[in-house]
DRENVO-625934 format. One record per residue: residue number from 0; residue in one letter; y, x, z of N, C-alpha, C in turn. Coordinates in steps of 0.2 Angstrom, whole numbers, plus 2048, in hexadecimal, padded with zeros to 3 digits. Atoms other than C-alpha are relative to their C-alpha. Layout:
+-----+---+-----+-----+-----+------+------+------+-----+-----+-----+
|   k | r | n.v | n.u | n.w | ca.v | ca.u | ca.w | c.v | c.u | c.w |
+-----+---+-----+-----+-----+------+------+------+-----+-----+-----+
| NUM | A |   Y |   X |   Z |    Y |    X |    Z |   Y |   X |   Z |
...
+-----+---+-----+-----+-----+------+------+------+-----+-----+-----+
This chain:
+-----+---+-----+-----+-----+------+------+------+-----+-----+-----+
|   k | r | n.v | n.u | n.w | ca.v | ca.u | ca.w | c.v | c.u | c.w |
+-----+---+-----+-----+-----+------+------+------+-----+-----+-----+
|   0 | X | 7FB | 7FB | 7FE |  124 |  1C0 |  CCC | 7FD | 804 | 806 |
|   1 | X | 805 | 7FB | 7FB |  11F |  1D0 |  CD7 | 806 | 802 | 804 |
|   2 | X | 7FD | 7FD | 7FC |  129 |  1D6 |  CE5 | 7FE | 806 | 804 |
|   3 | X | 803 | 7FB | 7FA |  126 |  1E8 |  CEE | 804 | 802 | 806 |
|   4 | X | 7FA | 7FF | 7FA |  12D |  1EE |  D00 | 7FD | 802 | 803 |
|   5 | X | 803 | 7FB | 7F9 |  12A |  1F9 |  D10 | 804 | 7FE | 805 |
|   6 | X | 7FA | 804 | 7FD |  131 |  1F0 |  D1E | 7F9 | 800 | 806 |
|   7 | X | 802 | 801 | 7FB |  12B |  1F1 |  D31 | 7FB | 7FA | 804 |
|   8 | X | 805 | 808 | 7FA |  11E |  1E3 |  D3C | 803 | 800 | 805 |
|   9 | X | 7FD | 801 | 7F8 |  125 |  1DC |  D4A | 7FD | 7FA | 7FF |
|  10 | X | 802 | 803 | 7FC |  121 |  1CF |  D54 | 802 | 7FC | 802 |
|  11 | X | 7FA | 804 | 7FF |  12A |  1BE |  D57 | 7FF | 7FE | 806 |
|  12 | X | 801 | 802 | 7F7 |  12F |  1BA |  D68 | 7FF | 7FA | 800 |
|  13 | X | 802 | 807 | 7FE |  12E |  1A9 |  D67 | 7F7 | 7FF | 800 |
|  14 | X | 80A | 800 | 801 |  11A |  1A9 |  D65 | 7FD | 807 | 800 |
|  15 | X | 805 | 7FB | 7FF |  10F |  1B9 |  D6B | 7FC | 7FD | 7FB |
|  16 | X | 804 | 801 | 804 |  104 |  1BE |  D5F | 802 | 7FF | 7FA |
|  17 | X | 7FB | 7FF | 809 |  10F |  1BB |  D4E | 803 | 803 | 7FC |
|  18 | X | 7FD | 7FC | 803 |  112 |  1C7 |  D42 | 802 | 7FF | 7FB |
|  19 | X | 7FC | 802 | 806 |  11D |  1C8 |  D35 | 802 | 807 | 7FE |
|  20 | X | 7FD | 7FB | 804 |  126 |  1D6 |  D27 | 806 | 7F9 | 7FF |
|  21 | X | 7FC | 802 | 804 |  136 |  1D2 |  D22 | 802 | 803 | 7FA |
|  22 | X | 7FE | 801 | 808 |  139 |  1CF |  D0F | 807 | 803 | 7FF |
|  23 | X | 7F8 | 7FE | 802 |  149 |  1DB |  D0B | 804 | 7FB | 7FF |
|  24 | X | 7FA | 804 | 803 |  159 |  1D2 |  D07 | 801 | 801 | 7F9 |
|  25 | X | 801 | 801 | 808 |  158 |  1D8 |  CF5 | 7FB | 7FE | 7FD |
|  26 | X | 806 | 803 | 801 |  145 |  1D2 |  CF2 | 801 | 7F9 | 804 |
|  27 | X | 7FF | 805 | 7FD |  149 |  1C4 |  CFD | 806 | 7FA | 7FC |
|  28 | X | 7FD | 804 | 806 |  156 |  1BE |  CF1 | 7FD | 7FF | 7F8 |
|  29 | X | 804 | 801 | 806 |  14A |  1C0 |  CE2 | 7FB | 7FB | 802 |
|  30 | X | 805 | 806 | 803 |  13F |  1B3 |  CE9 | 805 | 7FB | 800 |
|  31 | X | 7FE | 807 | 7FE |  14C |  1A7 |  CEF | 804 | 7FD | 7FA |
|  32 | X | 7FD | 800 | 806 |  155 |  1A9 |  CDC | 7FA | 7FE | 7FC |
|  33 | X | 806 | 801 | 805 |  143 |  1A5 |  CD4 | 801 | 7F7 | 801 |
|  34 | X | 801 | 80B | 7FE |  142 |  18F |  CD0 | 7FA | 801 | 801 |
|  35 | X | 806 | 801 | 7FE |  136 |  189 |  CD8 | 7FF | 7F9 | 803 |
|  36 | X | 7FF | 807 | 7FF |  130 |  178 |  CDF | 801 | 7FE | 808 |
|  37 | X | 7FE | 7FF | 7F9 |  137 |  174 |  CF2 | 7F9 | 7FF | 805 |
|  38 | X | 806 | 800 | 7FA |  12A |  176 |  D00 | 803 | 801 | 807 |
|  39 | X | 7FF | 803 | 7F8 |  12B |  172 |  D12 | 805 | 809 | 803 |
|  40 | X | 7FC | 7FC | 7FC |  138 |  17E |  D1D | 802 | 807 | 7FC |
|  41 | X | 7FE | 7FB | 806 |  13C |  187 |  D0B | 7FB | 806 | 800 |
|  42 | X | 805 | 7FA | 7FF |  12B |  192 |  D0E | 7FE | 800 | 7F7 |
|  43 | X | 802 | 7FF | 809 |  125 |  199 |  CFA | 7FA | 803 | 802 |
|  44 | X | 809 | 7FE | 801 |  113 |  19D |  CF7 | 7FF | 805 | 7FD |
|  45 | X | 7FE | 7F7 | 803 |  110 |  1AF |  CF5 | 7F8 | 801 | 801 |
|  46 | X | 803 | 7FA | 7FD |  101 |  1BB |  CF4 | 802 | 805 | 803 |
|  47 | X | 7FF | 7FA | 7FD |  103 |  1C8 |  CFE | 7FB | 804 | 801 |
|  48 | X | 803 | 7FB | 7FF |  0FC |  1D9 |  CFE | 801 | 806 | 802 |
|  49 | X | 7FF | 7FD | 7FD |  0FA |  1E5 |  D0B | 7FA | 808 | 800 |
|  50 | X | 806 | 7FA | 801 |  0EF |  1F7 |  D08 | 7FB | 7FB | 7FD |
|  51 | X | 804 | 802 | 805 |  0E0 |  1F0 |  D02 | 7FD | 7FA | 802 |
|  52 | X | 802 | 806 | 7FD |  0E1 |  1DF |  D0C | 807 | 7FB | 7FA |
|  53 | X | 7FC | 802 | 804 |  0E9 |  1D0 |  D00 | 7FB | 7F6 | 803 |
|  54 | X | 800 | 806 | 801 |  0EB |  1BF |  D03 | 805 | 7FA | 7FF |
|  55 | X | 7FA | 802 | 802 |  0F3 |  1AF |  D02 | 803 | 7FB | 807 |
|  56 | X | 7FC | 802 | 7F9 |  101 |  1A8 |  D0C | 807 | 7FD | 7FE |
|  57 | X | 7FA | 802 | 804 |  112 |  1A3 |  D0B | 806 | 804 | 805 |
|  58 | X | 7F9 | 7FC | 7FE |  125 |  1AC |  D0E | 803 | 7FB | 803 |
|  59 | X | 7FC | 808 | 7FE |  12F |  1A1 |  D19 | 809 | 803 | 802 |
|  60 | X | 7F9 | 7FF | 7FF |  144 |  1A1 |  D1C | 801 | 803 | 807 |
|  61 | X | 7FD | 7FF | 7F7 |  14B |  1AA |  D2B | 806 | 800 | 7FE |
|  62 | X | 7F8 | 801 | 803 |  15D |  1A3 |  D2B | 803 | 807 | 805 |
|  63 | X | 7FD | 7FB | 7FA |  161 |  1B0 |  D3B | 803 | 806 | 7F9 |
|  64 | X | 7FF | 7FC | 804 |  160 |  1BD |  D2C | 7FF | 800 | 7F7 |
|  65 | X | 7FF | 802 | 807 |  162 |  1B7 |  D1B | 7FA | 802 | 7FB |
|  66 | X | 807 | 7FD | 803 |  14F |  1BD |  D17 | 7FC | 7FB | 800 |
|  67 | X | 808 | 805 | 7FF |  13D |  1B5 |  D14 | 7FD | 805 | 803 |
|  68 | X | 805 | 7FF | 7FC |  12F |  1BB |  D22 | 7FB | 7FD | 7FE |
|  69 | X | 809 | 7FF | 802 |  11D |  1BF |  D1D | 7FC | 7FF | 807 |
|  70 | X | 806 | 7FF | 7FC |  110 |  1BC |  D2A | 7FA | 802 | 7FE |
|  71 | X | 806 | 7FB | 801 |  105 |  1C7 |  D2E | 7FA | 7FE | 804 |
|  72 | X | 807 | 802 | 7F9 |  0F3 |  1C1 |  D35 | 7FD | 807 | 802 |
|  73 | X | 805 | 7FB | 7FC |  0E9 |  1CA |  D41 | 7FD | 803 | 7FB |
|  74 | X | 804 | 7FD | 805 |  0DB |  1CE |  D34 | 802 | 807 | 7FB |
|  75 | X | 7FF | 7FD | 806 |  0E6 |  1D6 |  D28 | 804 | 808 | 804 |
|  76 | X | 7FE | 7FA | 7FC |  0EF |  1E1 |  D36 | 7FB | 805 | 804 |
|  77 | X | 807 | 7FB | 7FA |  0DE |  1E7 |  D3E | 7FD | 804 | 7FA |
|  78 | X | 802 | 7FD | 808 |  0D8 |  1EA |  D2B | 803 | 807 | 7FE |
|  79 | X | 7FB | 7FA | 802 |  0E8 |  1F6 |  D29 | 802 | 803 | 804 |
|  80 | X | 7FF | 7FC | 7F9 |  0E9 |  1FB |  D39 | 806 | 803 | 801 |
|  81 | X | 7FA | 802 | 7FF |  0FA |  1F6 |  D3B | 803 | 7FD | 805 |
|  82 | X | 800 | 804 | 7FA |  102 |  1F3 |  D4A | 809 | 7FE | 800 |
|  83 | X | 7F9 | 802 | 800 |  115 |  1EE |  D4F | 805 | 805 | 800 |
|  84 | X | 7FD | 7FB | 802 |  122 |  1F9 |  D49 | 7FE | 804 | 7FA |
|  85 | X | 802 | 7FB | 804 |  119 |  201 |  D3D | 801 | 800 | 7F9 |
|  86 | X | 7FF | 800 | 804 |  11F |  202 |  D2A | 7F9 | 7FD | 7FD |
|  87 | X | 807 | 803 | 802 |  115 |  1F5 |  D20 | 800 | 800 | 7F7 |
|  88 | X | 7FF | 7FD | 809 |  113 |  1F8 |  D0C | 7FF | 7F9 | 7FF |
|  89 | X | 802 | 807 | 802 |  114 |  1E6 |  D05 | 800 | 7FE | 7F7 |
|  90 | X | 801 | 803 | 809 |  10F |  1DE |  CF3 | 800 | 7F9 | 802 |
|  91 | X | 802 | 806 | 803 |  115 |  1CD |  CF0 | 7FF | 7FB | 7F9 |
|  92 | X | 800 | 804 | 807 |  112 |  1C1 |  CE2 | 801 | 7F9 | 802 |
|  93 | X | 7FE | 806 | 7FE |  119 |  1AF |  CE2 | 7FD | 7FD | 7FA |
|  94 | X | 806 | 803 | 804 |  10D |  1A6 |  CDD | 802 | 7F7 | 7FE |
|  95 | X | 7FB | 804 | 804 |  11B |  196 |  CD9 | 803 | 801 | 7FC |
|  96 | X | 7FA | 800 | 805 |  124 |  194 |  CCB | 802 | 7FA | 801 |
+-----+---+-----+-----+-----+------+------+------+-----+-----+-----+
């Protein structure tokens, strides 16, 4: 299963220095609706790709907003030269069934 979106980078206060996109609410329920097998803090294993950087990682729950949050590493934001606020093109694939 693929998912695509365009969704901001921000910054989580709790920890300087960690980035995230949030996974729409209607792509965000396409993954939570896929079977899959339970993994720690309900995170699902995803590629993710950003312009012409792709890697792999995992989507995890944010109950505050009923969504899944991508983290984004440094590499991939200096790569795209992406900073905070800035609309981010996303490609994922869930790489669980």
């Amino acid at each position: 299963m693929k998912v695509s979106f365009t969704a901001p980078l921000w910054e989580w206060d709790a920890r300087a220095a960690w980035y995230f996109v949030t996974v729409p609410a209607e792509q965000s329920d396409d993954v939570r609706d896929r079977p899959r097998m339970p993994r720690g803090f309900g995170a699902v294993k995803v590629r993710a790709t950003v312009g012409g950087s792709t890697w792999d990682t995992s989507v995890f729950p944010d109950s505050s907003a009923g969504s899944y949050i991508l983290p984004v590493k440094k590499a991939v934001r200096e790569a795209e030269g992406i900073g905070e606020g800035d609309p981010v093109e996303v490609r994922l694939q869930l790489l669980e069934l």
